[in-house]
C-alpha positions as a LaTeX table, in Angstrom:
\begin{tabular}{lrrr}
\hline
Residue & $x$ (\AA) & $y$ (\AA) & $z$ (\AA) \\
\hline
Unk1 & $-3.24$ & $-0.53$ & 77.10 \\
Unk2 & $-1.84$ & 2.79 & 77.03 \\
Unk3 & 0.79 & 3.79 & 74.82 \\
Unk4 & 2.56 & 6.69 & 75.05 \\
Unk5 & 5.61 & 7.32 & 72.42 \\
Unk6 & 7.83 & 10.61 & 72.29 \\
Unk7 & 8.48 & 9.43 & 68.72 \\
Unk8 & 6.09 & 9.62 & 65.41 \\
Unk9 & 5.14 & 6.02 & 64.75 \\
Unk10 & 5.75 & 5.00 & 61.07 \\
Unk11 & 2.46 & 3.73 & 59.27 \\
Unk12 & 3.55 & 3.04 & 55.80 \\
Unk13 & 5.89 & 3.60 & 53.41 \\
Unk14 & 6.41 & 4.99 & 49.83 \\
Unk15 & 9.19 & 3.53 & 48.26 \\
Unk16 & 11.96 & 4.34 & 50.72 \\
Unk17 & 10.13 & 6.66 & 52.31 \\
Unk18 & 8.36 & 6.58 & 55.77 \\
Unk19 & 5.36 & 8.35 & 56.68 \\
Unk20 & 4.55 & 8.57 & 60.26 \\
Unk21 & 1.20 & 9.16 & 62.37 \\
Unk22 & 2.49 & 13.38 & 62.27 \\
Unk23 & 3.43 & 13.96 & 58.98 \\
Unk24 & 0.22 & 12.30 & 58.01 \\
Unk25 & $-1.74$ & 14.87 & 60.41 \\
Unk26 & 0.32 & 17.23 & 58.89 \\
Unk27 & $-0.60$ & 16.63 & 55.42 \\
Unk28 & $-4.41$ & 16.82 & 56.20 \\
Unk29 & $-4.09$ & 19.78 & 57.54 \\
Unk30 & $-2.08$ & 21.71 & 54.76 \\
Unk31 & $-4.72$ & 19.94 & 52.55 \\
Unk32 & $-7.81$ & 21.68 & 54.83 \\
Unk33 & $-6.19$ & 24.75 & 54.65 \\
Unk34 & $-5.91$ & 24.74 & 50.99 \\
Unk35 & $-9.01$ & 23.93 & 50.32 \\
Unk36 & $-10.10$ & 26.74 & 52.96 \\
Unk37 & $-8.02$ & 29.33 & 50.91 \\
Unk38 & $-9.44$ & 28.34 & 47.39 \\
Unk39 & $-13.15$ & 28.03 & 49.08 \\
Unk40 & $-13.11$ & 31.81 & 50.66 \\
Unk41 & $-10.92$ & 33.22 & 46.96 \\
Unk42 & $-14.19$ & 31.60 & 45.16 \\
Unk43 & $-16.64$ & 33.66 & 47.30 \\
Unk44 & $-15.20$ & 36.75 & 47.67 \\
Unk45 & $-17.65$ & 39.69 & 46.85 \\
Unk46 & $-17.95$ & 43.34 & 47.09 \\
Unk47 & $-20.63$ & 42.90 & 49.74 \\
Unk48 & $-19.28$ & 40.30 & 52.11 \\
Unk49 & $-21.55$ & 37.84 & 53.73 \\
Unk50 & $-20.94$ & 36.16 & 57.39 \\
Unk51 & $-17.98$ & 34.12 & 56.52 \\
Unk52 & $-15.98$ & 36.82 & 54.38 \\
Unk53 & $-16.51$ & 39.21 & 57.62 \\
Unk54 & $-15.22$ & 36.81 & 60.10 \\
Unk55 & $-12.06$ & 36.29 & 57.06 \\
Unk56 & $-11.34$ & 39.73 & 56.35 \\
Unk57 & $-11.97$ & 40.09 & 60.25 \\
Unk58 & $-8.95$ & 37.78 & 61.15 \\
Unk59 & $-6.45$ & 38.51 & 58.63 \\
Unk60 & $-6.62$ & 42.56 & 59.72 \\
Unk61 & $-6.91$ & 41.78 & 63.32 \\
Unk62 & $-3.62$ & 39.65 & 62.64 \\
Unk63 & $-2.10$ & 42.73 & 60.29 \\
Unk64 & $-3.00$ & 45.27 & 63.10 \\
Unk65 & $-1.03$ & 42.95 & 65.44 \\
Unk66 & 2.17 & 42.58 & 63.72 \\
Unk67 & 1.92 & 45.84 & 62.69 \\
Unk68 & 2.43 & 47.04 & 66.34 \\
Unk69 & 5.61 & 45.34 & 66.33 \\
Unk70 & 7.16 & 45.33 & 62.58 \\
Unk71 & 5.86 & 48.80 & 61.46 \\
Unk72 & 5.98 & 50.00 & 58.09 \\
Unk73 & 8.18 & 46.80 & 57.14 \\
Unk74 & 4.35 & 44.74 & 57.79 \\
Unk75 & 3.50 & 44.67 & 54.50 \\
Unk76 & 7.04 & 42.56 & 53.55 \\
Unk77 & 6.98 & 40.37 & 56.81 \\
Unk78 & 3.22 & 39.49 & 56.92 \\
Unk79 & 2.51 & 36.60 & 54.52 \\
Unk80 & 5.55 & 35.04 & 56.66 \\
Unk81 & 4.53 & 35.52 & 59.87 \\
Unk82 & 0.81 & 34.92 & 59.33 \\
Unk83 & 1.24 & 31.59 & 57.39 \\
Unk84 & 3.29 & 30.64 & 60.39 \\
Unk85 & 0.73 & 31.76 & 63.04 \\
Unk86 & $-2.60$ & 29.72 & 61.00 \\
Unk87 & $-0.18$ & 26.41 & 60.25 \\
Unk88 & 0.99 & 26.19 & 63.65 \\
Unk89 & $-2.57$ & 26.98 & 65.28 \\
Unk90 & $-4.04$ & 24.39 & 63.35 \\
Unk91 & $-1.37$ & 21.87 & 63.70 \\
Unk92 & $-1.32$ & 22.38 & 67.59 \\
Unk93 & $-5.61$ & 22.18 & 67.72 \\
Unk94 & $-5.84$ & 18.95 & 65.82 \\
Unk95 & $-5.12$ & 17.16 & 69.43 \\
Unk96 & $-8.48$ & 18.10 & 70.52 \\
Unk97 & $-9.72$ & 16.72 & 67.22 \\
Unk98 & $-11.79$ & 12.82 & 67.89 \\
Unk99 & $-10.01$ & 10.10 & 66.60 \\
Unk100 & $-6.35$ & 11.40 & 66.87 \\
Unk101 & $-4.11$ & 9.44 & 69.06 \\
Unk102 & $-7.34$ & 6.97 & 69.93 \\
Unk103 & $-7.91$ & 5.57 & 66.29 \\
Unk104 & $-5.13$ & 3.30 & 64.94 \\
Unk105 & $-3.90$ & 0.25 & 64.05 \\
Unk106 & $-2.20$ & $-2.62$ & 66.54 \\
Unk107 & 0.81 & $-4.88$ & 66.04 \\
Unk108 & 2.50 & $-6.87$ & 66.97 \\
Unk109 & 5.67 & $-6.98$ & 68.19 \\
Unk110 & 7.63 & $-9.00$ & 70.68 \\
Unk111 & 5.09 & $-11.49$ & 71.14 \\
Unk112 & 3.08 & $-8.40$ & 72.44 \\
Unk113 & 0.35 & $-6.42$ & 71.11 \\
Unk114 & 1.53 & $-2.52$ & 70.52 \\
Unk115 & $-1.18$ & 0.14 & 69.71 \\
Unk116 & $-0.25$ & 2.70 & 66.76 \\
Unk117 & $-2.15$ & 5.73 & 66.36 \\
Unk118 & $-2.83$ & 6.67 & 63.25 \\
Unk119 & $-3.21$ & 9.94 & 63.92 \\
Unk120 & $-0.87$ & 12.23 & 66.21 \\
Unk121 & $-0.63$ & 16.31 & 66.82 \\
Unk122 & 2.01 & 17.31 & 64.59 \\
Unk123 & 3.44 & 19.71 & 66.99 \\
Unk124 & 4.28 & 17.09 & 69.41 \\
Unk125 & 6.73 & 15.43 & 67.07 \\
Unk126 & 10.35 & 17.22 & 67.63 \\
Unk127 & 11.07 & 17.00 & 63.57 \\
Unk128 & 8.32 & 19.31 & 62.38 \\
Unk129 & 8.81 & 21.97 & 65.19 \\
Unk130 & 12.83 & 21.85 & 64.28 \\
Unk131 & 11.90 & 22.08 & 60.87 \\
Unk132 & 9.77 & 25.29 & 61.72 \\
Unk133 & 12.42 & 26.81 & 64.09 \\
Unk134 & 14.91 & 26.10 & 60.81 \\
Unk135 & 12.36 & 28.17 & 58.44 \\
Unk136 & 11.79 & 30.75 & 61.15 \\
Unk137 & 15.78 & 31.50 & 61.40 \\
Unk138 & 16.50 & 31.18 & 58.14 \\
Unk139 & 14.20 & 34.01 & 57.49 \\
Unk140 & 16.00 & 36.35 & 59.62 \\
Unk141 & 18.68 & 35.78 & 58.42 \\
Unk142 & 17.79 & 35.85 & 54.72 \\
Unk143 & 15.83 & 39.15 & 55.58 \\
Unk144 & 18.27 & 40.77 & 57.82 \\
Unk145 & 21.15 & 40.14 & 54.59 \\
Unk146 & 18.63 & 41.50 & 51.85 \\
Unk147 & 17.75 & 44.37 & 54.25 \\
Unk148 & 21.32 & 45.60 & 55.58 \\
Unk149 & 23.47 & 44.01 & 53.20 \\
Unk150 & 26.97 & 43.53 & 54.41 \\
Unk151 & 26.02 & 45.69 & 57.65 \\
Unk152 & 24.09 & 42.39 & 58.81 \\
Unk153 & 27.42 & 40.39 & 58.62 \\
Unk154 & 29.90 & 43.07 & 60.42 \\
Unk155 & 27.66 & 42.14 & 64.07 \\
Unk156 & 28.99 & 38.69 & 63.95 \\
Unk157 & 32.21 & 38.98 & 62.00 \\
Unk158 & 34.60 & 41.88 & 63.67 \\
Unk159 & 38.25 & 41.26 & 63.30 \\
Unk160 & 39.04 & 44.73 & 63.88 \\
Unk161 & 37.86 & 44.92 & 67.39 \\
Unk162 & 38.82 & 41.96 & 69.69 \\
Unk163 & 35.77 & 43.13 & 71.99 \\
Unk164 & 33.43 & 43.37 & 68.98 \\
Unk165 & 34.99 & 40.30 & 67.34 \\
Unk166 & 33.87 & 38.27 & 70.72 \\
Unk167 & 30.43 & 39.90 & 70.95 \\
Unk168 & 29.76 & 38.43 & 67.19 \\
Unk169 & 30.51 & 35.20 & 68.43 \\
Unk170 & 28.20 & 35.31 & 71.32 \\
Unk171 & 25.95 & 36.54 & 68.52 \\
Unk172 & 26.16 & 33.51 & 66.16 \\
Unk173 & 25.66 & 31.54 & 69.06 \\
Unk174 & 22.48 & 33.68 & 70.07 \\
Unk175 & 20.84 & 33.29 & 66.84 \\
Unk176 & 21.75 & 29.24 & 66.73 \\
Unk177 & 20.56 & 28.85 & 70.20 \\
Unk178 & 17.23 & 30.36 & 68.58 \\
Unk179 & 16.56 & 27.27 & 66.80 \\
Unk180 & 16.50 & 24.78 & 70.16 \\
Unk181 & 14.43 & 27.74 & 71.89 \\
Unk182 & 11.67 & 27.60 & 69.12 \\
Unk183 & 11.23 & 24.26 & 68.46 \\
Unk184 & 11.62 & 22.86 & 72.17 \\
Unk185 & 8.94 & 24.91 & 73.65 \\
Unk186 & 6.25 & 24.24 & 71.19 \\
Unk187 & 6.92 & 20.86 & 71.27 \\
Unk188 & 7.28 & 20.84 & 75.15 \\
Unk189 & 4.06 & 22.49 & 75.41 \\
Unk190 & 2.21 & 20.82 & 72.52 \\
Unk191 & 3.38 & 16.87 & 73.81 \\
Unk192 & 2.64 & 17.99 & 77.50 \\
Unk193 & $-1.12$ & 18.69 & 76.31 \\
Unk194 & $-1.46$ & 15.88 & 74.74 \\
Unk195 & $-0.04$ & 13.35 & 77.12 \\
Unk196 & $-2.54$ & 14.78 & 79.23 \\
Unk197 & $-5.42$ & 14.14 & 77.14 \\
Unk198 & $-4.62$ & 10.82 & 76.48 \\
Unk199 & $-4.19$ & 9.95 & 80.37 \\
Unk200 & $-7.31$ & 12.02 & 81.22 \\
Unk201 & $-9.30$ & 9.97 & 78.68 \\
Unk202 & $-7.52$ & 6.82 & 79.08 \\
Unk203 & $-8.68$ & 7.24 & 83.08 \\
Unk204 & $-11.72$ & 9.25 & 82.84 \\
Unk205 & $-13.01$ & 9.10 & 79.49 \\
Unk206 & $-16.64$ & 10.82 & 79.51 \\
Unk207 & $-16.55$ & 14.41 & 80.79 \\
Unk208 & $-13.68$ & 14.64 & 82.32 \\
Unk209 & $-11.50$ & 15.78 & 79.19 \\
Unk210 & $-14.25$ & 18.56 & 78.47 \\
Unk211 & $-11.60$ & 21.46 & 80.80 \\
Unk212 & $-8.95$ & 20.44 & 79.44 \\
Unk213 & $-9.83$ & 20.49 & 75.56 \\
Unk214 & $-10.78$ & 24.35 & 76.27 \\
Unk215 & $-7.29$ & 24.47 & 78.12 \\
Unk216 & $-5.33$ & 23.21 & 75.71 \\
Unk217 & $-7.13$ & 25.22 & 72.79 \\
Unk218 & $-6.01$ & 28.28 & 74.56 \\
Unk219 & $-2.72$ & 27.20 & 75.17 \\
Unk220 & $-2.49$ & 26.21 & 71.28 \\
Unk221 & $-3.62$ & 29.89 & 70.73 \\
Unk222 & $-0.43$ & 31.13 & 72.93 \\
Unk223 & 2.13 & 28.56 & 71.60 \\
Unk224 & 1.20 & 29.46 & 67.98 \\
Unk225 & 1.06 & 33.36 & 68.54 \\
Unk226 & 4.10 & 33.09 & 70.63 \\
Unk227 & 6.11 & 31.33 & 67.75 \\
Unk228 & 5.25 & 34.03 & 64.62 \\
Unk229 & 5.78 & 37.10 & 67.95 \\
Unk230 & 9.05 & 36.02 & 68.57 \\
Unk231 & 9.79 & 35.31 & 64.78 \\
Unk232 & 8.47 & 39.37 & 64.16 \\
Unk233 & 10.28 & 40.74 & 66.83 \\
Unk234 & 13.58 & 39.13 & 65.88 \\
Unk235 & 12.84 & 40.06 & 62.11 \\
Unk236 & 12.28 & 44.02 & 63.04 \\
Unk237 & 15.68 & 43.36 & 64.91 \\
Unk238 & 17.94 & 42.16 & 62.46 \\
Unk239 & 16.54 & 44.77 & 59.78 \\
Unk240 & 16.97 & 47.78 & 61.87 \\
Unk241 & 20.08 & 49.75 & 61.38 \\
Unk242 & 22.01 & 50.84 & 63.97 \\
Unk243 & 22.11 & 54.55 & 65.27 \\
\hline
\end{tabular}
């Protein structure tokens, strides 16, 4: 039967402490990527190979790209922005991976039989990509007060100017509403994708899913570049001074 949950389902639990279907996807993928970063540190070399190319290939192209939109302030926003682009793309792709949302465990419950996945895409559980949207913000902010000092505050705290005092609260209401805007449109996008798959295979389950596993790789692209873009462009924003 098909089973689809806009919650995490909870698979087991350490002491008080639940872990659900996502967080466990979530875990195997900071573990992958850790591994990944040790793996290519271990081999670098003065002449790379195949693999060290394709690296060093990515991590510019990714420079050059924030560069275009943070400048000479790269160097200080880049291991930010970048660990933000590779998390989320990963997180978002491993929908397409076999096994998650299809390999699981059933219970029962209510007298009926209730399929829990074992597995499920991070991004498509509201708590992670709120958790993001609270790092991404945070950020800003943290960066905006280290860079401008008490200049940063004045925008949203004027009691000088009853005009100026207003536009600071449409400001702290700006940079609030920031947080729904990230979160809810990865998740939007990232549950949409995979509610799709599921049906798709659920109906169809031989070739059909083939177009839309290269559809929603692309679109995992977009949602993850989208998320560190937005999170650069608001960074060069609150650290630029006013003239």
């Amino acid at each position: 039967m098909l089973n689809i949950s806009i919650q995490p389902e909870k698979i087991f639990a350490i002491g008080g402490f639940f872990v659900t279907n996502s967080l466990l996807t979530s875990w195997l993928v900071m573990i992958f990527l850790v591994m990944l970063t040790f793996f290519v540190f271990a081999g670098l070399k003065e002449v790379p190979g195949r693999f060290q190319a394709v690296v060093e290939g990515v991590v510019g192209g990714l420079y050059g790209l924030f560069e275009s939109v943070t400048g000479e302030r790269t160097k200080i926003y880049y291991p930010l922005v970048a660990t933000l682009f590779i998390f989320i793309l990963f997180l978002n792709w491993t929908e397409i991976l076999p096994g998650v949302g299809t390999i699981g465990l059933e219970k029962v419950k209510d007298g009926a039989k209730e399929f829990i996945p074992l597995f499920r895409p991070t991004s498509a559980d509201l708590n992670l990509t709120i958790a993001l949207a609270l790092v991404s913000v945070a950020s800003i902010q943290f960066f905006g007060l280290r860079t401008l000092g008490i200049k940063y505050l004045a925008k949203f705290i004027n009691l000088k100017n009853p005009i100026l005092f207003f536009v600071g609260l449409l400001d702290i209401v700006s940079e609030g509403s920031r947080i729904i805007s990230f979160a809810f449109r990865l998740f939007g996008n990232i549950f949409a994708g995979d509610v799709l798959l599921t049906v798709i295979a659920f109906l169809m389950p031989l070739f059909a899913p083939l177009p839309f596993l290269a559809l929603e790789l692309f679109v995992g692209f977009i949602q993850a570049l989208v998320f560190s873009m937005l999170t650069a462009v608001f960074l060069n924003v609150a650290t630029s001074s006013e003239h």
